[in-house]
N, C-alpha and C positions, 0 to 999 in steps of 0.2 A: 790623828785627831781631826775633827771634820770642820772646815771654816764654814762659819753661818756668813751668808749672804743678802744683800738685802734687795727685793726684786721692784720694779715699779713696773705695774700694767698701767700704760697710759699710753701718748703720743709721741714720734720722735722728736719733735722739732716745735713741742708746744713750750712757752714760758715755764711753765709748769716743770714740766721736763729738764727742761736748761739750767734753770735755778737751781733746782733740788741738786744735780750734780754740781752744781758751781759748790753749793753751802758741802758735799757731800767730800767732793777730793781731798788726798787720791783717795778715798776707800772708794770702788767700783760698784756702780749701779746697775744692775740688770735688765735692761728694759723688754719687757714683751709689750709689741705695738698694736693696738687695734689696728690700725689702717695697711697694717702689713698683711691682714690673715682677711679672709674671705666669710668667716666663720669666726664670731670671738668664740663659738666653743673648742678650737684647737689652743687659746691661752686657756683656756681652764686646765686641758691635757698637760700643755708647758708647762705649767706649774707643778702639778702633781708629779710629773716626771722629774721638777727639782729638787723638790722634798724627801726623794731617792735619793743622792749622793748628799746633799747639804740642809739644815737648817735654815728655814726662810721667812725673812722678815720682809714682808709685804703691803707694801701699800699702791691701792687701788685710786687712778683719775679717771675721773669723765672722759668719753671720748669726744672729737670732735667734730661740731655741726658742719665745720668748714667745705662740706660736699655740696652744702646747696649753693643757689646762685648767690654770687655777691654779697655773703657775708650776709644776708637776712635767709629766714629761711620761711618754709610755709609752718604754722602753727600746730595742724594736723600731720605733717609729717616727725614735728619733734616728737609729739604726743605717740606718734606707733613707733616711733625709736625710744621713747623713756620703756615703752611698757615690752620692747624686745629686751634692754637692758636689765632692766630687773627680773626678766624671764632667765636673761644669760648669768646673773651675781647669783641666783640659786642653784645656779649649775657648778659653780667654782667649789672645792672642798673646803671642808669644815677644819677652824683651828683645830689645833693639835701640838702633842711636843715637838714634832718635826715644819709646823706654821705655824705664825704668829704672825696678824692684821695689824697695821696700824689703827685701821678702823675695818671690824669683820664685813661682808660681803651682805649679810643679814641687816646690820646695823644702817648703812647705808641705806640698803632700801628701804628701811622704814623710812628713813629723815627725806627720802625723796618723795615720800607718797603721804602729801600733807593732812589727809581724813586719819591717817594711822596714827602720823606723830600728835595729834591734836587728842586723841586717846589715849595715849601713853602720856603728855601733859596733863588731862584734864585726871587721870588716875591718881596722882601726884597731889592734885590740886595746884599745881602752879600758876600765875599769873597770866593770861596770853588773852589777845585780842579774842573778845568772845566773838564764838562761833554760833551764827545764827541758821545754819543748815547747811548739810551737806548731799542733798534730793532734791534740786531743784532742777526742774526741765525745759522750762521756757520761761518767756519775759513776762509775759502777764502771771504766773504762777508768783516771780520774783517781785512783781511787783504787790500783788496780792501779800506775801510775807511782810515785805516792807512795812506795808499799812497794819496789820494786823502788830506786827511788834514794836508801833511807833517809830522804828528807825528807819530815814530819808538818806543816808550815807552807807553807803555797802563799798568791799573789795570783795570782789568778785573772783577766783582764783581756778585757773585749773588744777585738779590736785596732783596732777605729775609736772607741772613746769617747776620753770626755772629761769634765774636772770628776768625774771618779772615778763617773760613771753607769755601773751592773753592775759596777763592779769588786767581786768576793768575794777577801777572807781566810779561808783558810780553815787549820783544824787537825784533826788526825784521828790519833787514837791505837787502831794497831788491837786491841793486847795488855788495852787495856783499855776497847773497845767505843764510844767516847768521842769523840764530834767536838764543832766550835763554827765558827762563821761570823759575820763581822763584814760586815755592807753597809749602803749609803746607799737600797735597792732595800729593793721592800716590795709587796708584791700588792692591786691594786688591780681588781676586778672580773674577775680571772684574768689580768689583764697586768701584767706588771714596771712602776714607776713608780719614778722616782728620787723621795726624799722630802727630799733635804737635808739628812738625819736619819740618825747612825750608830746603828744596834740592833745587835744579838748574838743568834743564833738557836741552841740546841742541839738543837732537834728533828727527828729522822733523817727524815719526810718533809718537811718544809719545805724541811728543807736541800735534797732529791732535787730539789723542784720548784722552787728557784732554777738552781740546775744545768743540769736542763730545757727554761729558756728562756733562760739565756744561753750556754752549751756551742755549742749550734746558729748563733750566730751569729757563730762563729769567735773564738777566742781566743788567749791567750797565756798560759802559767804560769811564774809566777818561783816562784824561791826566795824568803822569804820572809827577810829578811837582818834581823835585832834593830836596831835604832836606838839612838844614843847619847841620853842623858836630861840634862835640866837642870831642878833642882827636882819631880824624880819624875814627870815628863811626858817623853814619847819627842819628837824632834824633824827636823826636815829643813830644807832649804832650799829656796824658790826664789828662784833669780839671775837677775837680766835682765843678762843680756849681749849687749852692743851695738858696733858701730862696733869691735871690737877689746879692748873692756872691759867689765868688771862696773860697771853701772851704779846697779843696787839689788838689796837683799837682805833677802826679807824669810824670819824664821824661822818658822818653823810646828809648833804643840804640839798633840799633841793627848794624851789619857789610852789611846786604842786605838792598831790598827796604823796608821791612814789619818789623813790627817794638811791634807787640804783645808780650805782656811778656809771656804767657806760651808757646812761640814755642822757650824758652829757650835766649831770649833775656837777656838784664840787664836795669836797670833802673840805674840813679844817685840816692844818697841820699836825700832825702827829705827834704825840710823847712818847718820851723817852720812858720803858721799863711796863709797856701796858698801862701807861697812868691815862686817864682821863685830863682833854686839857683844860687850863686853870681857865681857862677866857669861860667858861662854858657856869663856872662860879659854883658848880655843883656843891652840895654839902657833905659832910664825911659820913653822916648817914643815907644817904642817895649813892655815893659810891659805894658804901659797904651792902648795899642790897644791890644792886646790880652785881656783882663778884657773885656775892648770894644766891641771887636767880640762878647764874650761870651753872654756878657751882653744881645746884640742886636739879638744873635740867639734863647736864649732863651725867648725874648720875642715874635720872629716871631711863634712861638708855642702855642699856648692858651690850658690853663689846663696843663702847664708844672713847677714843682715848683724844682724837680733835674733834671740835666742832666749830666753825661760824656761825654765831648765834646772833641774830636778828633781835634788837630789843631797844624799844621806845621809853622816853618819858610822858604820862601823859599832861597834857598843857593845863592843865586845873591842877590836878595833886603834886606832881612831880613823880610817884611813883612807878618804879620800871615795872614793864608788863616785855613778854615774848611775842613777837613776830612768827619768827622760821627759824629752824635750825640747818645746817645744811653739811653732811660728812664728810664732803670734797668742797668747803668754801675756805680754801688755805690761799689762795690767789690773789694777797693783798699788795699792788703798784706798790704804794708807799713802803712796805716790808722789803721787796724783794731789789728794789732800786736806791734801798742804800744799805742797811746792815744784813738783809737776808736771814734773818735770827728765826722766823718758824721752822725755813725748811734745815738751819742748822741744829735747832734744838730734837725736829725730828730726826736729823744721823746721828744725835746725842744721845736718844733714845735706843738704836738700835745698839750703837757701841754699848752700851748697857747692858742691851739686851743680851749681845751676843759673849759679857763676857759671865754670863749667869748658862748660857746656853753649855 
């Protein structure tokens, strides 16, 4: 009889990696590494060459930016590595009774290519930061919309980032001559670099020449929707939801609009069971529609079984609207540094799986 296996394509020595074997022992992990192969299309081969002798429960991590200098990297290089990556996840084989994804290779790259997932929500009709255009080419074009749809607050997105790289907040008061721009992006020998760092820019060329270089790389513009606050800090979530359920939740504060933990933000402390914490004084119908949202985004996704899902209150209703979703956003500090229960619940999943296989 043939033992199903469970494979991770990822990094060797990323948290990501460590964890999942920690929650995973002893049952053995398979790693095929990006950074070991020249060519990620030789792990497409590895794989398919597994699926010969064994049954393979596979899940797929991001690879790692860690090649550029110093932990930042340039913007436009991330941008022709998203768009090599998703070139490479349609080259990997298709489930089958000899594969099974955690999350399929398909499924991913939509949640990475934010004009797609934003179609696939708006199909649904689900709740998410309206999208005020996804064609915009330059600054005065941008700013031309602005005025035209009354709204002076935009996020500015590129649609293949990630970790909030290039994304601009932006505000622009025309009556009174007056803009301001919030990014984690900072010019570094004439190219964009993500610095991990939120600044605030008001000066009318800087601004232009943010614009500049991330415009051209295709983007998305939301509305710019106010966040609910607790203790004078604006706030979000994200939810890992899993398997059918919210699994964990962690909040996220930040003093500006952007609200990512490694650009030095804070989170609240965590609950115990995926709950929502009590400080936060939510109501039992505000947590029952966020679960709801969750629930309903991840089914509009087919081949999606985790998600980190980005999702706001907004500061007038209280009601939850979607951000972002993201297929590999399982990488939550707070999880992994004391019960490790995502990446347990997923080897809980595959022992399942494998004894139906």
């Amino acid at each position: 009889m043939e033992t199903p296996i469970f494979v991770l394509i990822g990094e060797e020595n990323s948290r990501r990696t460590l964890f999942l074997k920690k929650a995973a022992f002893p049952v053995p992990v398979r790693l095929l590494c990006y950074s070991q192969e020249k060519k990620w299309e030789i792990l497409s081969d590895k794989l398919k060459k597994l699926t010969e002798t064994s049954p393979v429960f596979c899940k797929i991590d991001p690879p790692s930016y860690d090649f550029l200098k110093e932990k930042q990297y340039r913007i436009d290089c991330m941008y022709q590595m998203a768009e090599a990556y998703l070139s490479w996840l349609s080259s990997l084989p298709a489930p089958s009774n000899r594969l099974h994804y955690l999350n399929t290779p398909e499924t991913i790259a939509l949640l990475l290519d934010k004009q797609k997932l934003r179609q696939t929500l708006a199909a649904e009709s689900l709740p998410a930061t309206p999208l005020l255009s996804a064609d915009i080419s330059c600054y005065e074009e941008l700013k031309q919309l602005m005025e035209e749809k009354h709204c002076f607050s935009v996020f500015v997105k590129p649609k293949l980032a990630s970790g909030a790289a290039g994304i601009l907040a932006y505000q622009y008061h025309p009556e009174k001559c007056r803009e301001k721009l919030y990014t984690s992006a900072a010019f570094d020998g004439g190219f964009l670099v993500n610095t991990k760092r939120i600044s605030c820019c008001r000066d009318h060329k800087t601004i232009q020449a943010y614009f500049s270089k991330i415009l051209p790389l295709g983007t998305i513009v939301e509305r710019w929707v106010p966040k609910a606050e607790y203790n004078r800090k604006k706030y979000d979530f994200r939810i890992l939801f899993q398997f059918g359920r919210i699994s964990f939740i962690t909040v996220r504060q930040s003093d500006g609009p952007i609200t990512n933990l490694h650009l030095n933000n804070a989170a609240l402390p965590s609950e115990v069971n995926g709950q929502l914490p009590a400080c936060l004084s939510l109501s039992a119908v505000q947590a029952a529609g966020i679960e709801n949202l969750c629930q309903k985004a991840v089914h509009a996704v087919n081949g999606l079984s985790m998600a980190g899902i980005d999702v706001l209150l907004e500061k007038e209703s209280g009601k939850p609207m979607l951000i972002e979703m993201n297929g590999q956003g399982d990488l939550l500090y707070q999880d992994i540094y004391d019960k490790n229960s995502i990446y347990s619940e997923q080897i809980g999943e595959f022992l399942t799986w494998s004894s139906r296989t």
